[in-house]
N, CA, C and O atoms as a MOPAC input file, in Angstrom:
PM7 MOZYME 1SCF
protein

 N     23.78400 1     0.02900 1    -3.03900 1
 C     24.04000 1     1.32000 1    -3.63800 1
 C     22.76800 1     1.79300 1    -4.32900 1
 O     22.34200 1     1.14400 1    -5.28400 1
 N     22.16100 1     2.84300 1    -3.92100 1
 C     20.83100 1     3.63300 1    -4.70000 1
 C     21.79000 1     4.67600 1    -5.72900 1
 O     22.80400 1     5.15900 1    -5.22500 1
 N     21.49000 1     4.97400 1    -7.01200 1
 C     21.96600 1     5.97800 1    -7.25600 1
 C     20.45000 1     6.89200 1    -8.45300 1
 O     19.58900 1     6.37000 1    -9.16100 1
 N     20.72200 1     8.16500 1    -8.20100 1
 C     20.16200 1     8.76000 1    -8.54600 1
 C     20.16800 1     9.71000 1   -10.04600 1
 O     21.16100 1    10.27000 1   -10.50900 1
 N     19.14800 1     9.71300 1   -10.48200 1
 C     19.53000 1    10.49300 1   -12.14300 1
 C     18.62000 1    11.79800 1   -12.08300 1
 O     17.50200 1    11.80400 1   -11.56700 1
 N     19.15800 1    12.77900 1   -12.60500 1
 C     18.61500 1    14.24000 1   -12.05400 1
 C     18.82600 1    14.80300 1   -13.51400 1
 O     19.86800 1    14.55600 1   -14.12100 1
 N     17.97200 1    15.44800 1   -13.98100 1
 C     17.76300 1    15.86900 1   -15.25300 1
 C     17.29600 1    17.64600 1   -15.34000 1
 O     16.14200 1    18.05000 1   -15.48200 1
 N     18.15700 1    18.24400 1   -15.25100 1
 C     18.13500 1    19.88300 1   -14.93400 1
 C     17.76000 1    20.01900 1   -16.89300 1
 O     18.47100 1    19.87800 1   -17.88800 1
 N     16.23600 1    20.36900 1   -16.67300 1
 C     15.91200 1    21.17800 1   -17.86600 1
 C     16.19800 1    23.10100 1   -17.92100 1
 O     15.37700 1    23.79200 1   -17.31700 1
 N     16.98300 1    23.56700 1   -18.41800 1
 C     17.21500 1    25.31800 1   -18.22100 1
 C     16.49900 1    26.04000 1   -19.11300 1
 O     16.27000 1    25.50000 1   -20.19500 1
 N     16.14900 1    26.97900 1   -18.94500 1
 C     15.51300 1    28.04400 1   -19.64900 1
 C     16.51900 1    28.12800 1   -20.59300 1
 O     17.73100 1    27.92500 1   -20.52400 1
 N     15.33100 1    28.67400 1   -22.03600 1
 C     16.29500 1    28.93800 1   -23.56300 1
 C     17.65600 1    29.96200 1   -22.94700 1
 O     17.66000 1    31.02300 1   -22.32500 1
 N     18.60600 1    29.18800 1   -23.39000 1
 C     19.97600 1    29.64100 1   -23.40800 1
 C     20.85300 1    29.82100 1   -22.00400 1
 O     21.77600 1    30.63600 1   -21.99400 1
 N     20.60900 1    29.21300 1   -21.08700 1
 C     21.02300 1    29.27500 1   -19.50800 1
 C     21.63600 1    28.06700 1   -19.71300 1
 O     22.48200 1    28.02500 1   -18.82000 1
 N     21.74200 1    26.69800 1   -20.58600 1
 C     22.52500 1    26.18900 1   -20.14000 1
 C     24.04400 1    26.11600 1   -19.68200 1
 O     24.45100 1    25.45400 1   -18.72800 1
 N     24.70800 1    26.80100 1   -20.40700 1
 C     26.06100 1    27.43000 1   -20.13000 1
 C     26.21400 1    27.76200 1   -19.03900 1
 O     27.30100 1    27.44500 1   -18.55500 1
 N     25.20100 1    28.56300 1   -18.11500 1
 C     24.92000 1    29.33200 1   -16.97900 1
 C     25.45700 1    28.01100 1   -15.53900 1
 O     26.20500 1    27.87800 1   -14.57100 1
 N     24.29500 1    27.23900 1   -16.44500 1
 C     24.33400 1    25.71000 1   -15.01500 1
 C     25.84100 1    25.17500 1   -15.30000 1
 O     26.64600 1    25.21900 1   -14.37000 1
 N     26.25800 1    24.64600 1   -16.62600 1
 C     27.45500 1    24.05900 1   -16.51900 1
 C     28.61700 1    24.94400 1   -15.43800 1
 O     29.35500 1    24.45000 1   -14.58600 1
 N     28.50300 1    26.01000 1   -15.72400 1
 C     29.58100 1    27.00600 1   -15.37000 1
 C     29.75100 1    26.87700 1   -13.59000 1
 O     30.68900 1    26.75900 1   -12.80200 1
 N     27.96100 1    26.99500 1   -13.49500 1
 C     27.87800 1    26.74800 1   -11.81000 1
 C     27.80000 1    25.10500 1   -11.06100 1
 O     27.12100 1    24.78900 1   -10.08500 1
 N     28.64000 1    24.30700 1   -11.79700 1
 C     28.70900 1    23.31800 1   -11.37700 1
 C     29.96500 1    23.16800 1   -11.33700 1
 O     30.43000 1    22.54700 1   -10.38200 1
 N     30.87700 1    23.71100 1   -12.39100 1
 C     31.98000 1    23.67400 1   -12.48800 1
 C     32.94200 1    24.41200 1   -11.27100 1
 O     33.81700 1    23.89200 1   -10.57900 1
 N     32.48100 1    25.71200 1   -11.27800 1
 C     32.87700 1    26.31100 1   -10.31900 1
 C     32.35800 1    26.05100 1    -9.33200 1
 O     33.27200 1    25.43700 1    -8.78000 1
 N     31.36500 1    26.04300 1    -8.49200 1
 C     30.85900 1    25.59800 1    -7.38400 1
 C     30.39100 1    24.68800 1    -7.13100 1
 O     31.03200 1    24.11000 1    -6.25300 1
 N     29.33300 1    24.04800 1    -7.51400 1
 C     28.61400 1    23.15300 1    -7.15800 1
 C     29.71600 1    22.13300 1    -6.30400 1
 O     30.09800 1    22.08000 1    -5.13500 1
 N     30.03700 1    21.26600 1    -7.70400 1
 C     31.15700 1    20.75600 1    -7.24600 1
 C     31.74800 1    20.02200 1    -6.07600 1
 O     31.73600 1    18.91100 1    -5.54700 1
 N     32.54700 1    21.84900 1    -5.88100 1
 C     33.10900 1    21.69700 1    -4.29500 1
 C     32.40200 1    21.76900 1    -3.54300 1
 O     32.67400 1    20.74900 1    -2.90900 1
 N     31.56700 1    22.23800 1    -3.01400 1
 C     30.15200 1    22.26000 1    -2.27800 1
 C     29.76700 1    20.67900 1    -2.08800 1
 O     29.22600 1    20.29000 1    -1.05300 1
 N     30.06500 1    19.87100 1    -3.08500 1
 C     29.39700 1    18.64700 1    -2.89200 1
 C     30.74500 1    17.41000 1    -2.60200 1
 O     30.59700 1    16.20900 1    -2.37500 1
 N     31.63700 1    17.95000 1    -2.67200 1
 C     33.10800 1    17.56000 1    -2.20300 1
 C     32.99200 1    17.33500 1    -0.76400 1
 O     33.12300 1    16.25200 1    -0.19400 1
 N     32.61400 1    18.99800 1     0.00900 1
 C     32.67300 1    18.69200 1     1.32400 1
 C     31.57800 1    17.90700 1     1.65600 1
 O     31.97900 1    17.12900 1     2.52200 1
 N     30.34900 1    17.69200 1     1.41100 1
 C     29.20700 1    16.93500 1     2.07100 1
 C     29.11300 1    15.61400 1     1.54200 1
 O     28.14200 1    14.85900 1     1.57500 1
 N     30.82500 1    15.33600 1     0.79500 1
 C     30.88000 1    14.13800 1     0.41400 1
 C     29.60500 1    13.46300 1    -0.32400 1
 O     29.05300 1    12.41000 1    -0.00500 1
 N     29.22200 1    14.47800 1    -1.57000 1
 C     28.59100 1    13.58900 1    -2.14600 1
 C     29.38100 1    13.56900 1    -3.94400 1
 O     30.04900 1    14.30000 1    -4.67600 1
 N     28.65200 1    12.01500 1    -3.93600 1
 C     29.57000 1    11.47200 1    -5.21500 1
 C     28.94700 1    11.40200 1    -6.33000 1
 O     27.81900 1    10.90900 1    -6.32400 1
 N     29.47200 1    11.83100 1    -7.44100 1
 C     28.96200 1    11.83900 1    -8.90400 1
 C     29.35300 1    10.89800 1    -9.49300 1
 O     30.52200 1    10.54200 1    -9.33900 1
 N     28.44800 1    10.17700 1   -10.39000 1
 C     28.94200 1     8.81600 1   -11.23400 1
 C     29.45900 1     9.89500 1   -12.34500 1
 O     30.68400 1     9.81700 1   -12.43100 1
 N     29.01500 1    10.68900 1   -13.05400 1
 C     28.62600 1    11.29300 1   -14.15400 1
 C     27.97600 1    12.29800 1   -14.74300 1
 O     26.83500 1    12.36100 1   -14.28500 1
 N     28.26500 1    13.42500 1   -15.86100 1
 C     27.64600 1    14.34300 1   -15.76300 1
 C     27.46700 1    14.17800 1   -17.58200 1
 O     28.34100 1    13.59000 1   -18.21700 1
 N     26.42700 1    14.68200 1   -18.16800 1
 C     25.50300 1    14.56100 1   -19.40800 1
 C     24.91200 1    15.76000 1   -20.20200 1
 O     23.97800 1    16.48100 1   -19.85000 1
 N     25.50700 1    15.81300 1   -21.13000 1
 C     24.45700 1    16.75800 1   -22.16300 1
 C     23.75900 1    15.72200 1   -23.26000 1
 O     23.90800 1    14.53400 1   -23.54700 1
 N     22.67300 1    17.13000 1   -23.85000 1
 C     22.15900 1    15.96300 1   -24.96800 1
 C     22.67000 1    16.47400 1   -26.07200 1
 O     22.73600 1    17.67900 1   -26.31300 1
 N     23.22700 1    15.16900 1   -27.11200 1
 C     23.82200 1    15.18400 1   -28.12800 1
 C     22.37600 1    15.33300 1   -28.92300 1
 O     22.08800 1    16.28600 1   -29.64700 1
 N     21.62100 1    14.32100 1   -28.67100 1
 C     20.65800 1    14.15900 1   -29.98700 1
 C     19.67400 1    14.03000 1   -28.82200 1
 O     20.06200 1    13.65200 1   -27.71600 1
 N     18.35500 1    14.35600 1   -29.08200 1
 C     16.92900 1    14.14200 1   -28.01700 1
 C     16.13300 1    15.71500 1   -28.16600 1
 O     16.29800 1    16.65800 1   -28.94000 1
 N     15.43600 1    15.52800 1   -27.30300 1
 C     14.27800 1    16.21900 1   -27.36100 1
 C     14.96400 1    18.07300 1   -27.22900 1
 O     14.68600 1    19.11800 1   -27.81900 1
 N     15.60400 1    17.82600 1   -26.51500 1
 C     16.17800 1    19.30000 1   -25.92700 1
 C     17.76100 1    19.05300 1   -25.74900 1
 O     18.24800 1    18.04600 1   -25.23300 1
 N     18.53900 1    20.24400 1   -26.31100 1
 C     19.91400 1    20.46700 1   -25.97300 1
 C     19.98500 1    21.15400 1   -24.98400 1
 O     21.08600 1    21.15500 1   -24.43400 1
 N     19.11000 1    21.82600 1   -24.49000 1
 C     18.85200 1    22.60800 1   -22.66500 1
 C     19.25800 1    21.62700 1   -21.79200 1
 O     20.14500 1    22.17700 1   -21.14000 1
 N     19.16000 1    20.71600 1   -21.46900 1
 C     19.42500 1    19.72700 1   -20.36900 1
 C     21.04600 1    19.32700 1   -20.40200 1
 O     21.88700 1    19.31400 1   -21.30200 1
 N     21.07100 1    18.99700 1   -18.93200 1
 C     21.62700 1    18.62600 1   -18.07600 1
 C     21.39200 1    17.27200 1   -17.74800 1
 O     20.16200 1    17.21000 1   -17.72600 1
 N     21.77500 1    16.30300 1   -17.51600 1
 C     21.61600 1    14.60700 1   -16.92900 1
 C     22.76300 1    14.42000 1   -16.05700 1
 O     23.90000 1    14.45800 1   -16.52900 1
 N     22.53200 1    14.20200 1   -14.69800 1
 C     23.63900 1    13.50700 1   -14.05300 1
 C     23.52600 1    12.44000 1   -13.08500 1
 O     22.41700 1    12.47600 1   -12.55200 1
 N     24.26600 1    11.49400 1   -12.65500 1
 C     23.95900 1    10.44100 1   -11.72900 1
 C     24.84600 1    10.98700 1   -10.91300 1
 O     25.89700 1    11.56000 1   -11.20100 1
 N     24.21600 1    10.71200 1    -9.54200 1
 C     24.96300 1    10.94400 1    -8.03600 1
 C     24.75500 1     9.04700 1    -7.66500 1
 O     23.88500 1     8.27000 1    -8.05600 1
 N     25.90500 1     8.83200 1    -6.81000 1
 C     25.88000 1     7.55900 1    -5.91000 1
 C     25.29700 1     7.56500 1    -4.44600 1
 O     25.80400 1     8.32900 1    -3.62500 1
 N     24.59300 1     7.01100 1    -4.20500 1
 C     24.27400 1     7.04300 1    -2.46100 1
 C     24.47000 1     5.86700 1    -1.78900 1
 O     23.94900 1     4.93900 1    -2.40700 1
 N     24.94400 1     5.56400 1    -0.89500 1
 C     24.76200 1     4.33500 1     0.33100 1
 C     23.58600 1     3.83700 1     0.13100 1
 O     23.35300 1     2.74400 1    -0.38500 1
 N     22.64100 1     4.77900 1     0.61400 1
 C     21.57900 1     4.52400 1     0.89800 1
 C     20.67900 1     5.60500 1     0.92300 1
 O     21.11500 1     6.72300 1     0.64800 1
 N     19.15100 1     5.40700 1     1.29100 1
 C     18.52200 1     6.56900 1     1.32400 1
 C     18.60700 1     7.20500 1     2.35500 1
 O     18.18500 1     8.34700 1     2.17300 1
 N     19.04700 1     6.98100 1     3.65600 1
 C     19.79900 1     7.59200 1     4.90900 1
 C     20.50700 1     8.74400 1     4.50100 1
 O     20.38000 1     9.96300 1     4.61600 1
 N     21.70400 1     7.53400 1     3.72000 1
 C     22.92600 1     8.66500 1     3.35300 1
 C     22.20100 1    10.17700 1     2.76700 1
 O     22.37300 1    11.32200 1     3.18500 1
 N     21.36600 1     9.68600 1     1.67500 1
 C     21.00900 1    10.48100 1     0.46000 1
 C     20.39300 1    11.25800 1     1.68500 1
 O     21.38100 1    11.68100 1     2.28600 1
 N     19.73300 1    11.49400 1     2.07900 1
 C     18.91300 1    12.35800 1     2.96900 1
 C     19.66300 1    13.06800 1     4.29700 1
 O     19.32600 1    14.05800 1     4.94600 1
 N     20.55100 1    12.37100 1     4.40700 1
 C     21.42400 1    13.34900 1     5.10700 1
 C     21.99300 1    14.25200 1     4.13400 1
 O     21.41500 1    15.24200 1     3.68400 1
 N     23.39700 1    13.78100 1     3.77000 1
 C     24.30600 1    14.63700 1     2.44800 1
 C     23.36900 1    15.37000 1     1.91100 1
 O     23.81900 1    16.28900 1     2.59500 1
 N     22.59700 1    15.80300 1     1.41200 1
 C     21.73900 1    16.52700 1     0.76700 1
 C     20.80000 1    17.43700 1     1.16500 1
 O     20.39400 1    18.43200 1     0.56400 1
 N     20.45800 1    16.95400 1     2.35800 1
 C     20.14100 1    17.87300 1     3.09900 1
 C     21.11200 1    19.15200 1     3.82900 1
 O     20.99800 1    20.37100 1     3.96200 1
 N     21.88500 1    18.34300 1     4.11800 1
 C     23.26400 1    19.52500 1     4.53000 1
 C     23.65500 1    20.21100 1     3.33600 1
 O     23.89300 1    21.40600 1     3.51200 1
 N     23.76800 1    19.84000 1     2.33500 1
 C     24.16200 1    20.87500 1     1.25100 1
 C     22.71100 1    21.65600 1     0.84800 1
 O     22.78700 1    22.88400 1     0.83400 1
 N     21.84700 1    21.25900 1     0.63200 1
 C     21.06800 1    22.37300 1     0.36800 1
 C     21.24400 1    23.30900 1     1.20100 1
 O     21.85700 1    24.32100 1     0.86300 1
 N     20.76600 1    23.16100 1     2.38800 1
 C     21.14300 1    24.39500 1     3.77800 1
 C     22.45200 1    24.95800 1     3.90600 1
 O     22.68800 1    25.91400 1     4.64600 1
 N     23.44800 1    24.28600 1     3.08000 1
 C     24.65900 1    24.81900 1     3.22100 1
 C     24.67900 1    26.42300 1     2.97600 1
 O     24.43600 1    26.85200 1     1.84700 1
 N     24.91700 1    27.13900 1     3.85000 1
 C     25.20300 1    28.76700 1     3.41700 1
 C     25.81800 1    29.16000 1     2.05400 1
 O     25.60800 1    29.85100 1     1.05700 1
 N     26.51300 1    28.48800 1     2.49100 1
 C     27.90600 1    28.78100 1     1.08300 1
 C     26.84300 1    28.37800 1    -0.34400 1
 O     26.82100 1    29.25700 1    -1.20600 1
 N     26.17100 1    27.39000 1    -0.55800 1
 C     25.33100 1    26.88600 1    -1.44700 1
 C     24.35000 1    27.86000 1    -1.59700 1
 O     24.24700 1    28.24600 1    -2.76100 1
 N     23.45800 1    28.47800 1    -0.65600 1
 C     22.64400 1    29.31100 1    -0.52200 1
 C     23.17400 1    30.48400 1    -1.16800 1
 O     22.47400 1    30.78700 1    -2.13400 1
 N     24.00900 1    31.14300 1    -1.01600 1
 C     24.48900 1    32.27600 1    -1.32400 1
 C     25.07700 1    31.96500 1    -2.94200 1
 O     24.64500 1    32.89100 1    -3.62800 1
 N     25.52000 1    31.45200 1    -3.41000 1
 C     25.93700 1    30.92300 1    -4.33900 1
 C     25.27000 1    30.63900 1    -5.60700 1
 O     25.76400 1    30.76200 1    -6.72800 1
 N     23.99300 1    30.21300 1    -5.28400 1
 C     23.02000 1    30.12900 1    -6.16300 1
 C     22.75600 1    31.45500 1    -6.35600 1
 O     22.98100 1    32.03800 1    -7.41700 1
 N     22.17300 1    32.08500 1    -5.13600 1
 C     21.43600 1    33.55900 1    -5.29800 1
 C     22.29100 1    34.15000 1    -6.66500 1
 O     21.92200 1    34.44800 1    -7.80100 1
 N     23.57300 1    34.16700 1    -6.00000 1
 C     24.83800 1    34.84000 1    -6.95800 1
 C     24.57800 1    34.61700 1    -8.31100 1
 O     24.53300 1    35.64300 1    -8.98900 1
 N     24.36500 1    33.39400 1    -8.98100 1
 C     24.28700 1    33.01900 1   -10.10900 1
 C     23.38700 1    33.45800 1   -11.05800 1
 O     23.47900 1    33.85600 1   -12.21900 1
 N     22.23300 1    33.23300 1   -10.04000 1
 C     20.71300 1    33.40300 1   -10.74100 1
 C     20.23900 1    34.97600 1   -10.68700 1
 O     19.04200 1    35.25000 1   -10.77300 1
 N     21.50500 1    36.26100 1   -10.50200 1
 C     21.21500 1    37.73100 1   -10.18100 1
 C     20.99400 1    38.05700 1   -11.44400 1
 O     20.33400 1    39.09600 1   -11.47200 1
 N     21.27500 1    37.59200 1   -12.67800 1
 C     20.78200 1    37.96000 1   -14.31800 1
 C     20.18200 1    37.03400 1   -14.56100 1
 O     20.49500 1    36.37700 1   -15.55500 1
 N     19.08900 1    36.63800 1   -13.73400 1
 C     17.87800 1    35.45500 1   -14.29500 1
 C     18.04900 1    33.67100 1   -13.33500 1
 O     19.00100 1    33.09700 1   -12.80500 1
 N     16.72300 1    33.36800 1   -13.50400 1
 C     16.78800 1    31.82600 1   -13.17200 1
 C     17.41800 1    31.18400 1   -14.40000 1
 O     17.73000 1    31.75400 1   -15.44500 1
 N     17.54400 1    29.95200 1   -14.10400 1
 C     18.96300 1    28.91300 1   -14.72700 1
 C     17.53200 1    27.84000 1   -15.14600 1
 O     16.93100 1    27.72800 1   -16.21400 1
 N     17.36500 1    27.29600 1   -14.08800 1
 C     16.60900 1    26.21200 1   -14.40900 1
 C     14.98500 1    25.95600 1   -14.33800 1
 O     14.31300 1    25.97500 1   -13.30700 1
 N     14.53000 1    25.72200 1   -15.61700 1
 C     12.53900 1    25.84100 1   -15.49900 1
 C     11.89100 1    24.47100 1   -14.84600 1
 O     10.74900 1    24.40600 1   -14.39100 1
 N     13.12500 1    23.06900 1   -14.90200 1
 C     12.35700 1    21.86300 1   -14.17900 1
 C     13.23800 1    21.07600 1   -13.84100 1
 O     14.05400 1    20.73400 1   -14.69800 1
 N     13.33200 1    20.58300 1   -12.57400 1
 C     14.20700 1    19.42900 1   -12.49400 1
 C     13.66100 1    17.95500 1   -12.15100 1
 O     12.89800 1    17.85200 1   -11.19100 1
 N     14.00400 1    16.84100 1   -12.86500 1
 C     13.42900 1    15.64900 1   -12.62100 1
 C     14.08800 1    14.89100 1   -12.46400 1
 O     14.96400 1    14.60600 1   -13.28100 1
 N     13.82500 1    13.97500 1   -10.79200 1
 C     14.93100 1    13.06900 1   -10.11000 1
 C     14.40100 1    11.69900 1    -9.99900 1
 O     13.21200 1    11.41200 1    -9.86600 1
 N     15.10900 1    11.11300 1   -10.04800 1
 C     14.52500 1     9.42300 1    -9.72500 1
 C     15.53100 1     9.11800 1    -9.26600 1
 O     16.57500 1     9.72200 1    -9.51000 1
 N     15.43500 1     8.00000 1    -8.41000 1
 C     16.17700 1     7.37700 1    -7.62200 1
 C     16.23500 1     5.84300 1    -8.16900 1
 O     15.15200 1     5.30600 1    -8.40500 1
 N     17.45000 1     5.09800 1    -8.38800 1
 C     16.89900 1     3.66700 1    -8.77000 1
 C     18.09300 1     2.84800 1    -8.25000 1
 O     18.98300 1     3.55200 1    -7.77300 1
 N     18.24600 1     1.93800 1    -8.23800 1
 C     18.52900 1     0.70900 1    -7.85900 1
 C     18.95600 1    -0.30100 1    -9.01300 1
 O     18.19700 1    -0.83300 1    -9.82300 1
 N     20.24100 1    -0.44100 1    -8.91900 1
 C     21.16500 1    -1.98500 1   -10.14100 1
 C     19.95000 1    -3.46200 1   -10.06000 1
 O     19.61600 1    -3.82100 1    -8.93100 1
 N     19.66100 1    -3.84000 1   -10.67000 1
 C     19.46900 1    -5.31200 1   -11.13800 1
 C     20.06800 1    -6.07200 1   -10.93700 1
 O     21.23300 1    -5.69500 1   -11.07000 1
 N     20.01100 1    -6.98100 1   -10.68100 1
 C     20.96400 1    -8.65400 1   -10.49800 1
 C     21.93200 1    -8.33300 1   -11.91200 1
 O     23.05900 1    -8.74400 1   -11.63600 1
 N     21.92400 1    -7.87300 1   -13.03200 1
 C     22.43100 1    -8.42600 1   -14.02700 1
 C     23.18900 1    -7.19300 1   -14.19300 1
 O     24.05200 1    -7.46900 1   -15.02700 1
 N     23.35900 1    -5.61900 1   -13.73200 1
 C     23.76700 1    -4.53000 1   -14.23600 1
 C     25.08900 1    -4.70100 1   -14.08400 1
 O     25.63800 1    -5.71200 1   -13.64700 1
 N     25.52900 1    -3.84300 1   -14.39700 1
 C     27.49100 1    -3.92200 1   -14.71300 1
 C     27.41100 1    -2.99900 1   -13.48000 1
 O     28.11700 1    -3.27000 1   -12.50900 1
 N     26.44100 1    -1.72100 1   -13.45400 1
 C     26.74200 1    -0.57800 1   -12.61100 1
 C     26.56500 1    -1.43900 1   -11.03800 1
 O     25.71200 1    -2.32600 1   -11.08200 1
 N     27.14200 1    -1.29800 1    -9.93800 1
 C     26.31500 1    -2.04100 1    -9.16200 1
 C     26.20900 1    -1.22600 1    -7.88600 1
 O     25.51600 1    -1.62900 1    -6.95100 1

Protein backbone atom coordinates (compact mmCIF):
# COMPACT_ATOMS: atom_id res chain seq x y z
CA UNK A 1 0.00 0.00 0.00
CA UNK A 2 1.66 3.58 -1.08
CA UNK A 3 -0.40 6.23 0.36
CA UNK A 4 -0.18 9.71 -0.33
CA UNK A 5 -0.38 13.18 1.74
CA UNK A 6 -1.45 16.28 -0.28
CA UNK A 7 -1.42 19.54 1.44
CA UNK A 8 -3.75 22.20 -0.53
CA UNK A 9 -2.37 25.63 0.72
CA UNK A 10 -5.55 28.36 -0.47
CA UNK A 11 -5.39 31.83 -0.98
CA UNK A 12 -6.38 34.27 2.15
CA UNK A 13 -9.92 33.22 2.77
CA UNK A 14 -10.78 30.43 -0.05
CA UNK A 15 -10.52 27.88 2.31
CA UNK A 16 -14.20 27.36 2.77
CA UNK A 17 -14.27 27.55 -1.08
CA UNK A 18 -12.02 24.05 -1.28
CA UNK A 19 -13.85 22.36 1.64
CA UNK A 20 -17.20 23.07 -0.03
CA UNK A 21 -15.72 21.67 -3.42
CA UNK A 22 -14.74 18.55 -2.00
CA UNK A 23 -17.72 18.09 -0.27
CA UNK A 24 -19.88 18.52 -3.03
CA UNK A 25 -17.87 17.24 -5.77
CA UNK A 26 -14.72 16.22 -5.52
CA UNK A 27 -15.73 13.45 -3.62
CA UNK A 28 -17.98 11.78 -5.97
CA UNK A 29 -15.77 12.32 -8.79
CA UNK A 30 -13.30 10.28 -6.86
CA UNK A 31 -15.99 7.60 -5.88
CA UNK A 32 -16.30 6.73 -9.49
CA UNK A 33 -12.45 6.43 -10.34
CA UNK A 34 -12.45 4.56 -7.19
CA UNK A 35 -10.10 6.45 -5.45
CA UNK A 36 -9.80 6.13 -1.62
CA UNK A 37 -9.33 8.62 1.15
CA UNK A 38 -7.73 7.63 4.47
CA UNK A 39 -8.59 11.16 5.73
CA UNK A 40 -9.20 14.68 5.43
CA UNK A 41 -7.33 17.66 7.79
CA UNK A 42 -7.43 21.18 8.82
CA UNK A 43 -4.95 23.02 10.88
CA UNK A 44 -5.90 23.46 14.38
CA UNK A 45 -2.58 24.98 15.49
CA UNK A 46 0.59 25.42 12.75
CA UNK A 47 1.83 27.69 10.49
CA UNK A 48 -1.40 28.44 8.44
CA UNK A 49 -5.21 27.81 9.05
CA UNK A 50 -5.47 28.06 4.98
CA UNK A 51 -4.61 24.46 4.50
CA UNK A 52 -6.05 21.53 3.71
CA UNK A 53 -4.07 17.94 4.54
CA UNK A 54 -5.37 14.77 3.20
CA UNK A 55 -4.20 11.12 2.71
CA UNK A 56 -5.45 9.11 -0.35
CA UNK A 57 -4.63 5.09 -0.35
CA UNK A 58 -3.09 3.52 -3.50
CA UNK A 59 -2.26 -0.18 -4.50
CA UNK A 60 0.38 0.95 -5.99
CA UNK A 61 2.00 3.48 -8.16
CA UNK A 62 0.26 1.80 -11.27
CA UNK A 63 -2.93 2.16 -9.53
CA UNK A 64 -2.07 5.83 -8.46
CA UNK A 65 -1.28 6.73 -12.04
CA UNK A 66 -4.02 5.30 -13.56
CA UNK A 67 -7.07 6.51 -11.05
CA UNK A 68 -5.73 9.85 -11.23
CA UNK A 69 -5.09 10.25 -14.27
CA UNK A 70 -8.67 9.45 -15.31
CA UNK A 71 -10.01 11.83 -12.89
CA UNK A 72 -8.04 14.67 -13.72
CA UNK A 73 -9.23 14.32 -17.48
CA UNK A 74 -12.47 13.50 -16.18
CA UNK A 75 -14.91 16.11 -17.96
CA UNK A 76 -17.18 16.27 -15.21
CA UNK A 77 -13.93 17.26 -12.97
CA UNK A 78 -12.84 19.65 -15.63
CA UNK A 79 -15.88 21.53 -15.75
CA UNK A 80 -16.36 21.55 -12.17
CA UNK A 81 -13.38 23.12 -11.12
CA UNK A 82 -13.74 25.85 -13.86
CA UNK A 83 -17.27 26.30 -12.04
CA UNK A 84 -15.78 26.86 -8.72
CA UNK A 85 -12.86 28.93 -9.40
CA UNK A 86 -15.47 31.64 -11.67
CA UNK A 87 -15.07 34.20 -8.41
CA UNK A 88 -11.30 33.51 -8.15
CA UNK A 89 -8.59 30.66 -7.78
CA UNK A 90 -8.97 28.45 -4.52
CA UNK A 91 -5.60 27.23 -4.26
CA UNK A 92 -1.85 29.19 -4.36
CA UNK A 93 0.24 25.60 -3.74
CA UNK A 94 -0.20 22.15 -3.53
CA UNK A 95 2.36 19.73 -1.95
CA UNK A 96 2.26 15.87 -2.47
CA UNK A 97 4.41 13.12 -1.27
CA UNK A 98 3.93 9.81 -1.65
CA UNK A 99 5.19 7.38 1.20
CA UNK A 100 5.22 4.04 2.23
CA UNK A 101 4.36 2.19 6.14
CA UNK A 102 7.52 0.95 7.98
CA UNK A 103 7.86 -2.48 9.38
CA UNK A 104 6.60 -1.02 12.69
CA UNK A 105 3.50 1.44 11.50
CA UNK A 106 -0.01 0.64 12.71
CA UNK A 107 -1.10 2.30 9.22
CA UNK A 108 -0.11 -0.46 6.84
Amino acid sequence: MIYEMRVYRCLPGRLPALLNRFQATTLKLWEKHAIHQVGFFTTLIGESNQELTYILAWDSMADRETKWNAFQSDPDWISARAKTEESGQIVGNIVSQLLTPTAFSALK
